[in-house]
NUKOL-30670 format. One record per residue (C-alpha): x, y, z. Coordinates in steps of 0.5 Angstrom, whole numbers, padded with zeros to 4 digits, always signed. Layout:
BEGIN
XYZ/...
END
This chain:
BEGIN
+0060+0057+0041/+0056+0062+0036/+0051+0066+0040/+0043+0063+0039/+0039+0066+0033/+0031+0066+0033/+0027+0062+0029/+0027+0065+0022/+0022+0070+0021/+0015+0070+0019/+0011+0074+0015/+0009+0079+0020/+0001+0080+0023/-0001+0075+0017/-0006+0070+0020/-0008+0064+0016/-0014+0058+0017/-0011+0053+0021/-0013+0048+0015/-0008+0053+0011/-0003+0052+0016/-0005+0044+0017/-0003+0044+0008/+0003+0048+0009/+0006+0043+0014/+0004+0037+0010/+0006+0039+0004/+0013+0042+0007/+0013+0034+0011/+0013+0031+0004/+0018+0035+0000/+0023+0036+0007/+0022+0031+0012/+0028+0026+0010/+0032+0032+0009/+0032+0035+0016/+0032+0028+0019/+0038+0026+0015/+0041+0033+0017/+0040+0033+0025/+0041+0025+0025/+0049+0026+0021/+0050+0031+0027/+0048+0027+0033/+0048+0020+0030/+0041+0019+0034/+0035+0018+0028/+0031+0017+0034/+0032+0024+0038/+0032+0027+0031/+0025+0024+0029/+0022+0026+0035/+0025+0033+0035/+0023+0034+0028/+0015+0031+0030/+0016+0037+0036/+0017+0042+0031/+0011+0040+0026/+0007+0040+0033/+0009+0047+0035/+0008+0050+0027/+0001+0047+0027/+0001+0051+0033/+0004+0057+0031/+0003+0058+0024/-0005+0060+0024/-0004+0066+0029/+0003+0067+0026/+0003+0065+0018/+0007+0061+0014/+0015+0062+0015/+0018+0065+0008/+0023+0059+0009/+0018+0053+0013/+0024+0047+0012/+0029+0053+0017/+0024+0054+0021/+0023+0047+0023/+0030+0046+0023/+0030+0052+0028/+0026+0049+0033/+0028+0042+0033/+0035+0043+0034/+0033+0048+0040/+0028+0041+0042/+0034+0036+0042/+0040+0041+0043/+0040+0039+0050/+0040+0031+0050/+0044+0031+0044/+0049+0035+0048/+0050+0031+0054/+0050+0025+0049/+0056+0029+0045/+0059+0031+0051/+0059+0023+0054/+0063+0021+0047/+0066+0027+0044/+0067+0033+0048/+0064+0040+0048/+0069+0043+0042/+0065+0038+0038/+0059+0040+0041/+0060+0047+0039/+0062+0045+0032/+0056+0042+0032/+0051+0047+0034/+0055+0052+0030/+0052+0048+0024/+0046+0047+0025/+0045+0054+0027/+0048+0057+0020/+0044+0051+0017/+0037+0054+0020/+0038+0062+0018/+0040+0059+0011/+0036+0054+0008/+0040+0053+0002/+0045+0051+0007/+0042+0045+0008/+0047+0040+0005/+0043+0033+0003/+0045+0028+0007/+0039+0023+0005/+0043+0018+0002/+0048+0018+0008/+0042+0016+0012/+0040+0010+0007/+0046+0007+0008/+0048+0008+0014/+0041+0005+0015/+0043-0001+0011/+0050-0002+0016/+0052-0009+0016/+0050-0009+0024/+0043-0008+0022/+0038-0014+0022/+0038-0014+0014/+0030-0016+0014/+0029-0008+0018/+0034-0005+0013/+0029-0003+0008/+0023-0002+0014/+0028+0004+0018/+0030+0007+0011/+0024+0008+0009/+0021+0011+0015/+0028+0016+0017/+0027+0018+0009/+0019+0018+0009/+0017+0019+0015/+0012+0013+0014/+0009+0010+0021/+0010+0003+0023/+0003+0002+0022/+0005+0003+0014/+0011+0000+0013/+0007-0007+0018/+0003-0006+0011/+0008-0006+0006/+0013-0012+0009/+0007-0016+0011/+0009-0016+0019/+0004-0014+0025/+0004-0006+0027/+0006-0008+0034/+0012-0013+0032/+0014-0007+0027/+0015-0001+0031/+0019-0005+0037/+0023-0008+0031/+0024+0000+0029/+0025+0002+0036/+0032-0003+0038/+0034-0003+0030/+0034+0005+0032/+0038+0004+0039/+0043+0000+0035/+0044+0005+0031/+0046+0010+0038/+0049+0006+0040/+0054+0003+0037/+0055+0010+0033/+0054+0007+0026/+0056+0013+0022/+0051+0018+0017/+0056+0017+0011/+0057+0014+0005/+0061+0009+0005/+0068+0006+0002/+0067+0004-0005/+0069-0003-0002/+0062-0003+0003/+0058-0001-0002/+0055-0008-0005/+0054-0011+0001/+0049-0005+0003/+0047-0005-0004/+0040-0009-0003/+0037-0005+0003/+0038+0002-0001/+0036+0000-0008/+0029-0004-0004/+0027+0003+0000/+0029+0008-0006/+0024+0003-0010/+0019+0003-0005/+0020+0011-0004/+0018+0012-0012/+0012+0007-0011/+0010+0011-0006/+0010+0017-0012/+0007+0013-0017/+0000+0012-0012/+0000+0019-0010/-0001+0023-0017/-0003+0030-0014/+0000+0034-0008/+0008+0033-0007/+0008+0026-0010/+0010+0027-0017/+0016+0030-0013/+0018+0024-0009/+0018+0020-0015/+0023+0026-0018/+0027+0025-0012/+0027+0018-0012/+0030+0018-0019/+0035+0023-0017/+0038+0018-0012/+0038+0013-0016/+0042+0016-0021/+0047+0018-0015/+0047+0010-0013/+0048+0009-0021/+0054+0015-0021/+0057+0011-0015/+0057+0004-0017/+0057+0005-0025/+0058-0003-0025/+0053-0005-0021/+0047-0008-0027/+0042-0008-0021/+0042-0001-0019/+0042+0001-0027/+0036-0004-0027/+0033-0001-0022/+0034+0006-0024/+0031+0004-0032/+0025+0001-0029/+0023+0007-0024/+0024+0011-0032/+0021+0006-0035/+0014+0008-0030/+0015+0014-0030/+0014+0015-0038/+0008+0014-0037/+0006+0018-0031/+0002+0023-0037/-0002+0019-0040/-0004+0015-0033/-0011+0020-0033/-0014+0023-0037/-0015+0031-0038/-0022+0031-0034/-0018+0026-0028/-0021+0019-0031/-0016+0013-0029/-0013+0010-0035/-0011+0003-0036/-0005+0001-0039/-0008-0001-0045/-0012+0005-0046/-0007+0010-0046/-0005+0015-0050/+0002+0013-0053/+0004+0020-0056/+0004+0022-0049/+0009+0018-0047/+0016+0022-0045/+0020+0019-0050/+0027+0022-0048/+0025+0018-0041/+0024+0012-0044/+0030+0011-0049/+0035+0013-0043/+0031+0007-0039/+0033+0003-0045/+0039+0005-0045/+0040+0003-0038/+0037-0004-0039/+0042-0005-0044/+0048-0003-0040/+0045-0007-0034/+0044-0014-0038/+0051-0014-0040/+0054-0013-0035/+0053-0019-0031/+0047-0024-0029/+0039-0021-0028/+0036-0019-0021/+0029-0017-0020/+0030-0010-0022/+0033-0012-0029/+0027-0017-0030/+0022-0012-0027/+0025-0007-0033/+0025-0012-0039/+0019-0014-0038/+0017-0007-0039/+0021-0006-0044/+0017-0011-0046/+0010-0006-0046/+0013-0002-0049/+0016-0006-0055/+0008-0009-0055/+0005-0002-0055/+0009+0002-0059/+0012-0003-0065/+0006-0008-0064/+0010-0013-0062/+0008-0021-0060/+0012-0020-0053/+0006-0024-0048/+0010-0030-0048/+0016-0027-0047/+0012-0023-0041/+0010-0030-0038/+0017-0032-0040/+0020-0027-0035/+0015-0027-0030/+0017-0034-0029/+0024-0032-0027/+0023-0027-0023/+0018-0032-0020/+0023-0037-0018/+0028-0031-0016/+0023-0027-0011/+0017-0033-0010/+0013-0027-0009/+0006-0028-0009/+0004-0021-0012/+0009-0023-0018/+0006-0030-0019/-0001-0026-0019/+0002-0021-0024/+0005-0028-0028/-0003-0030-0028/-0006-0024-0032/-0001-0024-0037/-0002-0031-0038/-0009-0031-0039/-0007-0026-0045/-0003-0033-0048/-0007-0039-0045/-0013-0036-0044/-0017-0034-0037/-0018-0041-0035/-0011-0041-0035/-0009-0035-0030/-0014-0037-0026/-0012-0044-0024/-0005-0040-0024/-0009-0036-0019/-0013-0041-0015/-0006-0043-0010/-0006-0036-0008/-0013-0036-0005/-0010-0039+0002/-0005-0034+0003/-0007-0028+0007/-0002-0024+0006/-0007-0023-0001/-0014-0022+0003/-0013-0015+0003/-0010-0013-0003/-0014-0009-0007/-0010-0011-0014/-0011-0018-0012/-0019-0017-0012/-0018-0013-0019/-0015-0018-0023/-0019-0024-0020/-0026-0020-0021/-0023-0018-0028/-0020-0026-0029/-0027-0028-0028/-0031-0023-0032/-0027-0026-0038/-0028-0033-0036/-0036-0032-0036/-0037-0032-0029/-0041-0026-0028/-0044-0027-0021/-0036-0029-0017/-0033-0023-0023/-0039-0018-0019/-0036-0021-0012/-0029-0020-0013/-0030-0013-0017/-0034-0011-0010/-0028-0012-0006/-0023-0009-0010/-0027-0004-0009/-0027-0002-0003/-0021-0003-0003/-0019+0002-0007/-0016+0009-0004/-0016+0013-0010/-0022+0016-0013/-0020+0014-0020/-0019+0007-0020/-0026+0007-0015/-0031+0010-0021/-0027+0005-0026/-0028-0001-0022/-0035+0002-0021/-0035+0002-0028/-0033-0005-0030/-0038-0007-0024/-0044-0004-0028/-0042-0007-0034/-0043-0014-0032/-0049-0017-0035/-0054-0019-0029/-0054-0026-0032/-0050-0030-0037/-0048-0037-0039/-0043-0039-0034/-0039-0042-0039/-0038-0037-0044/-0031-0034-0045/-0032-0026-0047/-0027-0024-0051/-0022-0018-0050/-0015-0017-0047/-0015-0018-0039/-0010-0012-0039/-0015-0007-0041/-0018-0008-0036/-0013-0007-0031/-0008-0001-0029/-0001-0001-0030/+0004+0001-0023/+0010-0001-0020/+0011-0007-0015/+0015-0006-0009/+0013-0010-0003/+0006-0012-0005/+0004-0006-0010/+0002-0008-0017/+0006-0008-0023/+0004-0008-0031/+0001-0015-0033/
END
C-alpha cells in the first residue's frame, strides 16, 4: 500500500476572510460536489459514507482555509481529506466483501487521485445510473441522482417531487442502504440495460439544467453546460434513443436564450421581450436538428413534445409564424401523457393567446384545489397576469402580490413589482385589456414543477 501523502498544499501563510473561505467552499460544492462524491462512492459503492466524508471535508475547509488560505487545487484537498475521513469504515466494509488487496488497490487510487486533481476521472454518469438500478424503487430514482449528483437536501428535493421533507430523506436514507448493501455497481451499463434506466437519468439530468436555468450568476451557468455535456454523452451512448435526443434539444433550445434573458443593466427579460439577435443561433439550429432526428425516430415523449413546443417559440419569434394553436395543440399531448398540473397551467396561458383570458382562466379554475399549486410562485404569475387581462384588477392585485412574494430572484421580484404598479387602482371589471398574455410572463424550463414557455 502506497505510503499516506498530506493533503495538498496551501498557499502558505496566506489568510483569507472567513466569507472568502465560505465563497470558496461554495463555489468549489457547485462545480465538484458530484465529481468527488461520484469518485469516492465507485470506490467503495456506499454513496451515503461518501456523502458524509465529502460534507466532513467541506466542515474542516471552512475551518481551515481562513487561517490557512484557499488550496492551489480545493477539489484535491477536499478529496484528500475526505478520503482519510471514510478510509477506515470504507476498509472494514471492503475488508468484509473483497479482501485487503482490494483495499489497497483502492487506496492507492484514491491517493494519486487526491495529489493530482486532473487525475479525477468522471465517474457522474456511473452514478446516475447506478442511481436508476432497476433494484430502486423507480419514484426515488431521480430524488437519489439528484442529490448524489448535486448535493440538493431532502428539504429541496421534497419541494421539487411534492413529497414531505420528513418522508424524503427516510425514503433517501433506505434507497442509499440498498444500494450498500446489495452492491449495486457505479458504472455504466450494457448497452442492453440501458433503456430500462433511461427515464430516471434523463429526469435528474433535466432537473440539474432547470437548476441552471434559475440560478444565472455564480457557478450556475456551469451546471447547466455540464448537464448539456451529459446529455450529449447519453445521446452518444444510445444514438437511437428519440427521448434522450428530445431531451438534449429541449435543454439547447433554453439555453438559446439564456443571453437574452436580462438585460445589460440585470433587468428580467420576458420571452417576448427579448432581443432576438442575441440568441445563440448555432445552439438553436443543433436543437432543430436533434428534434428532427428524435420525431423520426419512433413516437413523442414528453421531451420531445416539451422541444416542439419550443421550437414552435421560436418559429413564432423569428419567422412570425401563427404557432398558438399548434402550442395549445401540444400542450394537449403533453397534458394527456404527464396529467401534470404545471403543463395544464402552461396550456392556459397559451390558450388565452387563442381563446382569450376568460378561456385560460376557466382552464385554470380545476387547479385552484390543488395544493401542490399554493405555493408555486409561477402559478400566482400566470393567474395574477390572466386576471390583469380579463379586467379584474382587484383579484389581478391579489395574485400578483403573492407571486411576489413568492419569488427568490430579484429580477422576476421588481418586474412583478412592476406589473403590480401598473395596475389601475379602479377599472371596469368587465373590461378585456388587450396585449399578449406571454408578455407578461417569463420563459424557463419545466421539470417537477419549474415553469416552462407559454
Amino acid at each position: 500500500m502506497a505510503a499516506s501523502r498530506s493533503a495538498p498544499s496551501l498557499r502558505p501563510e496566506v489568510p483569507v476572510e472567513t466569507g472568502e473561505a465560505r465563497r470558496a467552499a461554495e463555489r468549489i460544492a457547485r462545480e465538484s460536489f458530484g465529481r468527488l462524491v461520484a469518485f469516492l462512492a465507485a470506490r467503495t459503492r456506499d454513496l451515503a459514507a461518501a456523502e458524509d466524508a465529502l460534507s466532513e471535508a467541506f466542515a474542516a475547509a471552512l475551518r481551515q482555509w481562513p487561517e490557512s488560505g484557499v488550496p492551489e487545487s480545493p477539489a484535491a484537498w477536499l478529496l484528500t481529506v475526505a478520503r482519510r475521513r471514510g478510509a477506515d469504515a470504507a476498509r472494514r466494509r471492503a475488508v468484509e466483501t473483497c479482501g485487503a488487496g482490494r483495499v489497497a488497490l483502492m487506496a492507492e487510487e484514491l491517493e494519486a487521485a487526491a495529489s493530482s486533481p486532473e487525475a479525477i476521472p468522471d465517474r457522474r454518469l456511473a452514478l446516475m445510473f447506478a442511481g436508476a438500478h432497476p433494484a430502486i424503487d423507480r419514484g426515488m430514482r431521480a430524488p437519489l441522482i439528484l442529490q448524489a449528483v448535486l448535493g440538493l437536501t431532502a428539504m429541496e428535493l421534497a419541494a421539487a417531487f411534492l413529497v414531505p421533507p420528513k418522508a424524503m430523506g427516510q425514503r433517501l436514507v433506505r434507497v442509499k442502504n440498498r444500494i450498500r448493501d446489495t452492491g449495486i455497481p457505479f458504472r455504466v451499463p450494457d448497452r442492453e440495460e440501458l433503456p430500462e434506466r433511461l427515464d430516471a437519468v434523463l429526469e435528474a439530468i433535466y432537473a440539474a439544467y432547470a437548476r441552471g436555468w434559475h440560478e444565472l450568476d455564480g457557478g450556475a451557468p456551469r451546471l447547466a453546460e455540464e448537464a448539456i455535456w451529459l446529455g450529449q454523452v447519453v445521446v452518444g451512448l444510445l444514438p437511437d434513443a428519440p427521448e434522450a435526443k428530445g431531451m438534449l434539444a429541449l435543454m439547447l433550445y433554453a439555453e438559446a436564450r439564456r443571453p437574452a434573458r436580462r438585460s445589460d443593466d440585470g433587468a428580467f427579460v420576458p420571452l417576448e421581450e427579448q432581443d432576438v439577435a442575441r440568441w445563440d443561433r448555432d445552439a438553436l439550429a443543433a436543437a432543430e436538428r436533434l428534434l428532427r432526428e428524435a420525431s423520426a425516430a419512433g413516437p413523442s415523449g414528453r421531451y420531445q413534445i416539451e422541444a416542439a413546443i419550443q421550437s414552435a417559440h421560436v418559429a413564432r419569434r423569428l419567422g412570425g409564424a401563427a404557432t398558438w394553436p399548434a402550442i395549445v395543440a401540444l400542450y394537449d399531448h403533453l397534458l394527456a401523457l404527464t396529467g401534470s398540473p404545471v403543463v395544464a397551467l402552461n396550456r392556459a396561458v397559451a390558450l388565452a393567446e387563442t381563446d382569450g383570458p376568460g378561456a385560460a382562466l376557466a382552464a385554470l379554475d380545476p387547479l385552484a384545489a390543488d395544493e401542490r399549486l399554493a405555493g408555486y410562485q409561477p402559478y400566482w404569475a400566470a393567474r395574477g397576469a390572466l386576471l390583469a387581462r380579463a379586467g379584474r384588477t382587484t383579484e389581478a392585485r391579489e395574485a400578483l402580490t403573492l407571486a411576489l412574494g413568492l419569488a427568490d430572484d430579484p429580477a422576476v421580484r421588481a418586474h412583478l413589482r412592476a406589473r403590480l404598479e401598473m395596475l389601475p387602482e379602479a377599472v371596469d371589471e368587465s373590461r378585456s385589456p388587450e396585449g399578449g398574455i406571454a408578455r407578461r410572463l417569463g420563459s424557463a424550463p419545466q421539470n417537477n414543477g419549474l415553469e416552462h414557455d407559454a
